[in-house]
C-alpha positions in Angstrom: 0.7 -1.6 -1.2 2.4 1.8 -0.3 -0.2 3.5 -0.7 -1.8 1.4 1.8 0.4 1.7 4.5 1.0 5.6 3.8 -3.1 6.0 4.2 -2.7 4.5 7.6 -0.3 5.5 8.6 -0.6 9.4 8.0 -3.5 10.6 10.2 -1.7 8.5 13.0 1.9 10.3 13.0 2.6 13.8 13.9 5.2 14.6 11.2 3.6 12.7 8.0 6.2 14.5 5.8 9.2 11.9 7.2 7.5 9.1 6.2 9.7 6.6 4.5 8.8 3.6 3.1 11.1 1.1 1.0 10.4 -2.6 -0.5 12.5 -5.7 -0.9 11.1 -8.5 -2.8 12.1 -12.1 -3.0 10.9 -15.3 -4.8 8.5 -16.0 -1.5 8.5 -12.8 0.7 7.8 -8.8 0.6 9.5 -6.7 3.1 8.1 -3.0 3.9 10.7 -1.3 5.5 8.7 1.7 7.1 10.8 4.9 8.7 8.8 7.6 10.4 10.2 10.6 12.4 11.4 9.2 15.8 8.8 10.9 18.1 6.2 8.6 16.1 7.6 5.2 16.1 5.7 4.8 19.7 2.8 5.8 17.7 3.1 3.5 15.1 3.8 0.4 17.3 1.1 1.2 19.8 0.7 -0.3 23.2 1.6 -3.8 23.3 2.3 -3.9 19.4 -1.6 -3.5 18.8 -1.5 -1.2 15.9 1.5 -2.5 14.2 0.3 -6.0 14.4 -3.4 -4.4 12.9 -0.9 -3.4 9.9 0.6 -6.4 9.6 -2.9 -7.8 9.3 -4.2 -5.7 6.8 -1.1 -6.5 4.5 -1.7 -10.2 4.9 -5.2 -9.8 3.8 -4.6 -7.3 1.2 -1.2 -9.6 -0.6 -3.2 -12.8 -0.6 -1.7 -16.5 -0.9 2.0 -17.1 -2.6 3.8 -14.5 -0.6 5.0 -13.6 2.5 4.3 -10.0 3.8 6.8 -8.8 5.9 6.8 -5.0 8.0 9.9 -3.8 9.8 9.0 -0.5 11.2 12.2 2.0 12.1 
């Protein structure tokens, strides 16, 4: 699922090499924790929280039933 959200998130940012991202898993819930360079975090989030919320999307679809996907973008 990393390799998911690097994929999307790469082409978006201007300084792909400060990509971070780190996982916490529980009995019912994944969190991504996702860092980027702080020039980018506007980029990631998007007007109104469009593109993060597309994100979100796509790691609901992708983790299926049982778990709770969670994305905290820094």
């Amino acid at each position: 699922m990393e390799a998911l959200i690097e994929t999307i998130v790469k082409p978006i940012v201007d300084h792909p090499g400060s990509i971070r991202i780190s996982v916490s898993e529980s009995d019912n819930s994944i969190t991504y924790r996702l860092a980027v360079h702080p020039d980018d975090t506007g980029k990631i989030i998007g007007k109104h929280g469009r593109i993060a919320k597309a994100i979100r999307v796509l790691l609901h679809a992708k983790a299926g039933e049982g778990k709770t996907v969670y994305l905290d973008i820094k």
